[in-house]
RODREN-298950 format. One record per residue (C-alpha): residue in three letters; x, y, z. Coordinates in steps of 0.25 Angstrom, whole numbers, padded with zeros to 4 digits, always signed. Layout:
N
ALAXYZ...
***
This chain:
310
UNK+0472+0438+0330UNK+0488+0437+0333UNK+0493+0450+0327UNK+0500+0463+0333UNK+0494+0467+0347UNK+0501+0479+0347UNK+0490+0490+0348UNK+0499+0504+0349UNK+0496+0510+0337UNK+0491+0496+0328UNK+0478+0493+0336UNK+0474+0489+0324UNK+0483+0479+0320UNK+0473+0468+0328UNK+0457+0473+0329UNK+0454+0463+0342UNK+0465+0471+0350UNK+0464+0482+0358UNK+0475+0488+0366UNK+0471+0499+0372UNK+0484+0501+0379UNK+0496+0494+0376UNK+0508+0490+0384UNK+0510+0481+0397UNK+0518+0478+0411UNK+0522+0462+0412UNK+0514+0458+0422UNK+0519+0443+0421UNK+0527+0431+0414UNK+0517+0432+0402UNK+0522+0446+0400UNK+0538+0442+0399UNK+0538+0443+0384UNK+0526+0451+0380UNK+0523+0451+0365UNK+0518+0465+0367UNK+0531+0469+0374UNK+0540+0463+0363UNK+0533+0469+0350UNK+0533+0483+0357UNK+0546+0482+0359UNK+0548+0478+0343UNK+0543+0490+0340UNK+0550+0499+0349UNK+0541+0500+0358UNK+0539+0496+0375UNK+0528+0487+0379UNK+0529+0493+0392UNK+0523+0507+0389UNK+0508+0508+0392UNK+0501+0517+0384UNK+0486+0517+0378UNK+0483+0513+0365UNK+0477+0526+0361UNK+0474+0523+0345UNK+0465+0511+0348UNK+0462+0513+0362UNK+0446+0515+0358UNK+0448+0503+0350UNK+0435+0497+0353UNK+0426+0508+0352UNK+0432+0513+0338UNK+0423+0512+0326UNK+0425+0512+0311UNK+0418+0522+0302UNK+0406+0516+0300UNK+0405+0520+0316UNK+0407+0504+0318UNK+0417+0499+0329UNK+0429+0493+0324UNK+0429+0484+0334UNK+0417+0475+0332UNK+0406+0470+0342UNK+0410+0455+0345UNK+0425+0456+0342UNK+0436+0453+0353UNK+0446+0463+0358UNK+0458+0460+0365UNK+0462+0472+0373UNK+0475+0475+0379UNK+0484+0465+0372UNK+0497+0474+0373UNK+0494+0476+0388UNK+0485+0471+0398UNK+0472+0478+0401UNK+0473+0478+0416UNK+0486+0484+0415UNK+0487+0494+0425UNK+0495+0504+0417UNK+0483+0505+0409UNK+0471+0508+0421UNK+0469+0522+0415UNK+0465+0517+0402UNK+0458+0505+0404UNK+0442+0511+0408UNK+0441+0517+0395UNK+0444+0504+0390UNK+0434+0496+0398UNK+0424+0508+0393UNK+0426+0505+0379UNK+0426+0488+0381UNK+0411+0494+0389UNK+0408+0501+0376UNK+0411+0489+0368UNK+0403+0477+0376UNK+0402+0471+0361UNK+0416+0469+0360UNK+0423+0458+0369UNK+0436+0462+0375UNK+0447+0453+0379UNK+0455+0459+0390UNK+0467+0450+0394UNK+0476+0453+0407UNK+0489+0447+0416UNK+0483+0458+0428UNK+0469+0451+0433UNK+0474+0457+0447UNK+0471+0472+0440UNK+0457+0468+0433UNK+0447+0471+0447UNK+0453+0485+0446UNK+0453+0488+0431UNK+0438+0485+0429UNK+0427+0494+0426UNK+0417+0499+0436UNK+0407+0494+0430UNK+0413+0480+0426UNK+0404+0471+0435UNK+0405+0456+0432UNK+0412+0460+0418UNK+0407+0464+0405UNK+0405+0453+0394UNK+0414+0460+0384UNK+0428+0456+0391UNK+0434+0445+0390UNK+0444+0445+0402UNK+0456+0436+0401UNK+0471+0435+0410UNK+0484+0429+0405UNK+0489+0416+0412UNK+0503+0415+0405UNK+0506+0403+0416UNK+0501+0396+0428UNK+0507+0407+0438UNK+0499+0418+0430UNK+0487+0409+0427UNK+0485+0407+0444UNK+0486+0422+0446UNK+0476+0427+0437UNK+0464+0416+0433UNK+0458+0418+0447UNK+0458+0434+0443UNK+0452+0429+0431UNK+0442+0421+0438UNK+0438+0433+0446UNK+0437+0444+0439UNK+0423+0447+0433UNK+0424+0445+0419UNK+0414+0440+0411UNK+0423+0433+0402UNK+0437+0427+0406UNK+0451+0420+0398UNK+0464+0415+0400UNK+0478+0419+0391UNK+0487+0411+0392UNK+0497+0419+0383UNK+0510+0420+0384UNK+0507+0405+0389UNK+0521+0404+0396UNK+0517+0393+0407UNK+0507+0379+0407UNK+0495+0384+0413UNK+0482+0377+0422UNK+0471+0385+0423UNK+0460+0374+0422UNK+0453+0377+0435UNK+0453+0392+0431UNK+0447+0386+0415UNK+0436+0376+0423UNK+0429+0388+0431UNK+0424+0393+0417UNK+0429+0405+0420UNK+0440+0407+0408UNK+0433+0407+0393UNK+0447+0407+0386UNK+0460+0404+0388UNK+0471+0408+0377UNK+0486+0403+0377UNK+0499+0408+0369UNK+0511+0406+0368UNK+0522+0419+0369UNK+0530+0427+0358UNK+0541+0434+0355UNK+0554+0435+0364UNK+0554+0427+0375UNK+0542+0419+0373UNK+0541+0406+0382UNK+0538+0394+0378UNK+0523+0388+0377UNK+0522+0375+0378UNK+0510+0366+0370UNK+0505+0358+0384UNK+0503+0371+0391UNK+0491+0374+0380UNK+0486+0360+0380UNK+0483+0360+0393UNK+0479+0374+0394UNK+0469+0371+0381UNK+0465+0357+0388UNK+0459+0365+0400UNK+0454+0373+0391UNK+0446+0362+0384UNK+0443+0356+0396UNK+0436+0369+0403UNK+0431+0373+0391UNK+0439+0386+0389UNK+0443+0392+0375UNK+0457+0391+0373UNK+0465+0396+0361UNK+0480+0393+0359UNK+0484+0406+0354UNK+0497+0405+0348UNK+0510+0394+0352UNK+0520+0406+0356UNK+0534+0409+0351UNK+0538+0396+0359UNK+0530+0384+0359UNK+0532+0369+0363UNK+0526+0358+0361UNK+0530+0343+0364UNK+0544+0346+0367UNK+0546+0356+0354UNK+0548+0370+0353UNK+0543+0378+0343UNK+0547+0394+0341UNK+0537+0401+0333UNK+0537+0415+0332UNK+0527+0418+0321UNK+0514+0420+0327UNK+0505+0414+0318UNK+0513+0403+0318UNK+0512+0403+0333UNK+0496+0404+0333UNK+0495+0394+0321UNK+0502+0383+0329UNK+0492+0386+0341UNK+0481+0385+0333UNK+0486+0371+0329UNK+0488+0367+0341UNK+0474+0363+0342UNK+0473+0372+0357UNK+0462+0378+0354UNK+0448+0378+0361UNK+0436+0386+0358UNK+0430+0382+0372UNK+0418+0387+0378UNK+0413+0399+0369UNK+0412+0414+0376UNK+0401+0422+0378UNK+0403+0437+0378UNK+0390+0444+0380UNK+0392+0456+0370UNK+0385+0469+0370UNK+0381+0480+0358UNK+0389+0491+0361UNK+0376+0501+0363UNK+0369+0492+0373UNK+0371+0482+0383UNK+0363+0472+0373UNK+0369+0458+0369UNK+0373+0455+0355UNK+0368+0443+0347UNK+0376+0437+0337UNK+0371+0446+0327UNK+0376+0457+0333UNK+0390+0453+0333UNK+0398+0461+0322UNK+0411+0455+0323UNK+0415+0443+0314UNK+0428+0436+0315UNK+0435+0436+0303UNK+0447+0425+0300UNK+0457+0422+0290UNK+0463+0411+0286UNK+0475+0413+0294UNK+0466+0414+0307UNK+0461+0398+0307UNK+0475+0394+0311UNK+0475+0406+0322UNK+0476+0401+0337UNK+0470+0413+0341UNK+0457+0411+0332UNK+0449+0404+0342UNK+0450+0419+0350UNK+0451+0427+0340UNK+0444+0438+0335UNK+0445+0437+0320UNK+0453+0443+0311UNK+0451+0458+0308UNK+0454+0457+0293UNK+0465+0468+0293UNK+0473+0460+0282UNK+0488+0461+0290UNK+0490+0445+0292UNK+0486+0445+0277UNK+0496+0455+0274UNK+0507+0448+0283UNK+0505+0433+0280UNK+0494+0430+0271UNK+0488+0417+0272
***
């Protein structure tokens, strides 16, 4: 699941990401040293220009030769992981993208936003109490940002609703939002690359506890480039690394199990199990991933092979 997010013109470096647009305005202290800012600027580029993604931004609706679609009923997109979807730079481009996650009601799509004040305005005329096929969740870096945004979250008509806490830069108490059954997932991570602020071991405990508690998934992604954890500092760049030590932490909770409602993309009718034509597919590498417990499988392209063989 942890590879390149960058979606200009590599969409298809990762097949559960979809960046219609890509690049951002901080909004908050999440966004101080965003991983997307920094590799843009690696490669010359500015993560500040806003601009659509016009290579993949059909990406759902593609299809292979065989008339097929490359994205396959069941699987998981994550959209907008170079920007935010309610970004409001980017209001004349997203109704053709609620169009096309219409078009796709077999396909679930995990929209993720520091902006719940914007959502109200941004959706669909035809939204009503939500559709089944999106998977809603807002970033609680800290406890300042975590009080400012769940009871957006706890309003807003979604049919399914999570947490990120990712970059996780501050502890965090969200167990009265967590017991109202409400949130079906939380995620924590630590930051990378310059400036990354340290994550410290007890903020996940107690997060993951209430978790537990509430019955809530909760996956501990990765540890950050900065990690502590009783009274030792560890400084870890490599990423694997980073998501192998979380992984091993033992954080990791599959909670109550989520229910999404999926459709044939023809038709309004449910599909059965049978139905289904996406399998998750792993490789020995993926068993030690923090990340497995969300992710969607691995797309057998053969890079990670290519770049560290296991």
């Amino acid at each position: 699941m942890k590879a390149n997010f960058h979606n200009g013109n590599n969409d298809t470096l990762m097949h559960d990401i979809w960046n219609p647009w890509h690049g951002c305005v901080k909004k908050s202290e999440g966004c101080a040293n965003c991983y997307m800012f920094f590799l843009d600027k690696q490669r010359g580029g500015d993560g500040s220009r806003i601009y659509k993604v016009k290579n993949n931004f059909n990406y759902p609706l593609q299809r292979n030769r065989d008339g097929s679609y490359k994205v396959k009923s069941g699987e998981q997109l994550r959209v907008c992981m170079t920007s935010d979807f309610f970004l409001q730079e980017a209001d004349q481009w997203r109704p053709e993208v609620w169009r096309m996650i219409k078009q796709r009601p077999d396909v679930i799509f995990f929209l993720l936003t520091k902006r719940p004040e914007r959502v109200r305005e941004c959706l669909p005329d035809d939204w009503g109490e939500g559709w089944e096929n999106v998977f809603f969740n807002v970033t609680c870096e800290n406890q300042e940002r975590a009080e400012e945004r769940l009871p957006l979250l706890m309003e807003l008509p979604f049919k399914h609703k999570g947490v990120m806490a990712a970059p996780f830069i501050g502890e965090l108490d969200i167990r009265s939002y967590l017991e109202t059954g409400v949130i079906e997932q939380v995620i924590a991570g630590g930051e990378n690359y310059d400036g990354s602020r340290v994550l410290k071991y007890e903020w996940v405990k107690r997060l993951y506890d209430d978790c537990v508690a509430t019955g809530v998934r909760f996956c501990f992604i990765e540890i950050g480039s900065c990690f502590e954890k009783d009274g030792k500092f560890y400084r870890i760049a490599d990423k694997r690394q980073q998501s192998v030590m979380a992984y091993k932490s033992g954080l990791q909770y599959e909670g109550r199990k989520t229910e999404f409602k999926l459709c044939h993309p023809e038709g309004d009718t449910l599909f059965g199990g049978e139905d289904i034509t996406y399998e998750k597919q792993w490789r020995d590498r993926c068993f030690d991933c923090g990340s497995r417990l969300i992710c969607n499988g691995c797309a057998n392209c053969g890079l990670c092979v290519k770049k560290s063989p296991r």
